[in-house]
C-alpha positions, 0 to 999 in steps of 0.5 A: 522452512516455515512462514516468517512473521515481522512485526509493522513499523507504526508511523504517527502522523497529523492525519492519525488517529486510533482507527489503526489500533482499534482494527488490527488489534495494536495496542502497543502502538502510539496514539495518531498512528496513522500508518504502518509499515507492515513490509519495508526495507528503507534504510533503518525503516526496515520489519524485523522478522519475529521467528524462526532461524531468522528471528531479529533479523530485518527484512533489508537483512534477509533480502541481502543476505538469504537470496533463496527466500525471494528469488530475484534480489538483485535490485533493492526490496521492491516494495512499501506495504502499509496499513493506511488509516487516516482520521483525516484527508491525506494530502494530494500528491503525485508519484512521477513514472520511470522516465522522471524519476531516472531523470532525477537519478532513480531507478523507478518511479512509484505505482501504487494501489489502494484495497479497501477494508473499511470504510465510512458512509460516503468516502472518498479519494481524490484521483486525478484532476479535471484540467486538460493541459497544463494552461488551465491546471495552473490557472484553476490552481492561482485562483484557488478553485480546488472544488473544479481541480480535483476529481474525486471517487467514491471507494466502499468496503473490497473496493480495489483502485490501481494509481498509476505514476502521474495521477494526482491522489489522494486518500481520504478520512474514514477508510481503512486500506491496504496500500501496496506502492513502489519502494522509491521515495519520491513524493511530490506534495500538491496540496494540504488544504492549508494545515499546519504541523504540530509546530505550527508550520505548513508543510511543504509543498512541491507543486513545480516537481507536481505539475512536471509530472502530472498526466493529463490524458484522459485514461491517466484519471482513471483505473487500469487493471483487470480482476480474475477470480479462481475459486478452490472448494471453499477457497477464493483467490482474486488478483487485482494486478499483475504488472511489472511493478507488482501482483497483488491477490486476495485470498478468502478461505471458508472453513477450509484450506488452501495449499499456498506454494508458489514460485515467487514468494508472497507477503501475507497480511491477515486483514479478517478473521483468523485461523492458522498457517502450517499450525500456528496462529493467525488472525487480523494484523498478522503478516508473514513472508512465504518463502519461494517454493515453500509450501504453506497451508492456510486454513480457517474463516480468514481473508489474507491480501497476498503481494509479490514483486 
């Protein structure tokens, strides 16, 4: 079995511009892109598998119907794995946890995480919030007085920020991301500094469902993870995370290769430099499945993100 290529899913937003395009090298996508899909199986939205005995099938398919690709298929495609590029502020959201979101009827609330590629001079997300209880949060939001609200974070190049259910975020202009999130639909929009849509209407918002499920003890505004490191010859592998939700790793390969064969499959996003996997080519905007005990060799001067769930 070989590594099973899909192609992204490009999402044209408000806050879109050519930055996907012009760094992952996607000509064919429309202009405003300003996120793509590169692994997802919701509904009709799901990445269509471009070699190989599988070749136009979608991922939803191979996940229903090809178990031993994955291992444990017994739930829904776990996860949204995006290429996120916005030209403008994001608007401020919140996920709920597991508890809200079964309350409402799902499974699962939505974890998610941000790896950075990019980014402009002085960027930054908005994560969390300064109010301590639910009092204050409603009074800092009735008078306006977002600058006091919010809690923002500055974010560089191979910055990695973990956004647990419940904290208030927000990604902002001028960074290009790896974004790894929960495969629920459920997003409560907090605030969209007022825009308008391309009809001229704002959107909108959902700020009872928001602050229903904002945290606001202290630790719920900031990052929660630990980062080991091994390193192979001239092979790096970091993982950022390994919860329940998800793993996500970092693979860095220097002139060398690296023999991937895991127990657990691996989605595969090239995001610098190029080279190839088991002989055929690769660089960035690249994205692959790696079958469950299927042995891979990646070799060149290449960074892929790794993420399994």
């Amino acid at each position: 079995m070989e590594p099973l290529f899909f192609k992204p899913i490009p999402f044209v937003t408000i806050w879109g511009g050519n930055s996907i395009k012009d760094y992952y090298g996607y000509d064919w996508m429309p202009d405003h892109t300003g996120q793509a899909w590169a692994f997802a199986a919701q509904g009709e939205q799901s990445n269509v598998c471009q070699n190989g005995p599988f070749a136009g099938k979608t991922l939803g398919e191979l996940w229903a119907e090809q178990p031993e690709l994955f291992g444990d298929t017994d739930r829904e495609f776990p996860l949204i794995i995006s290429m996120l590029c916005p030209c403008d502020d994001l608007s401020i959201q919140v996920h709920p946890d597991d508890a809200h979101a079964r309350a409402l009827g799902f499974e699962h609330g939505k974890n998610e995480a941000w790896y950075f590629l990019e980014t402009q001079n002085e960027a930054k997300i908005v994560f969390g919030h300064n109010a301590t209880d639910e009092d204050e949060l409603r009074s800092l939001v009735g008078q306006g007085r977002w600058s006091e609200l919010l809690r923002h974070l500055n974010v560089h190049a191979d910055d990695f920020v973990y956004i647990d259910a419940g904290t208030l975020h927000a990604c902002c202009a001028g960074v290009i991301a790896y974004e790894v999130q929960q495969s629920t639909d459920i997003t409560y929009r907090f605030y969209d500094y007022d825009r308008v849509d391309m009809s001229g209407a704002r959107r909108p918002l959902h700020l009872e469902q928001a602050i229903g499920t904002l945290r606001y003890d202290h630790a719920a505004n900031y990052e929660r993870y630990s980062t080991t490191v091994e390193a192979f010859g001239g092979c790096i592998r970091t993982t950022y995370i390994d919860s329940p939700s998800f793993r996500i790793e970092k693979l860095q390969v220097d002139k060398d290769t690296y023999e991937l064969c895991d127990k657990a499959y691996e989605l595969v996003s090239v995001v610098r430099g190029s080279g190839d996997v088991n002989g055929m080519a690769i660089g960035v905007g690249s994205h692959f499945l790696v079958p469950r005990d299927v042995p891979v060799r990646i070799s060149g001067k290449i960074t892929c993100m790794m993420t399994t769930a």
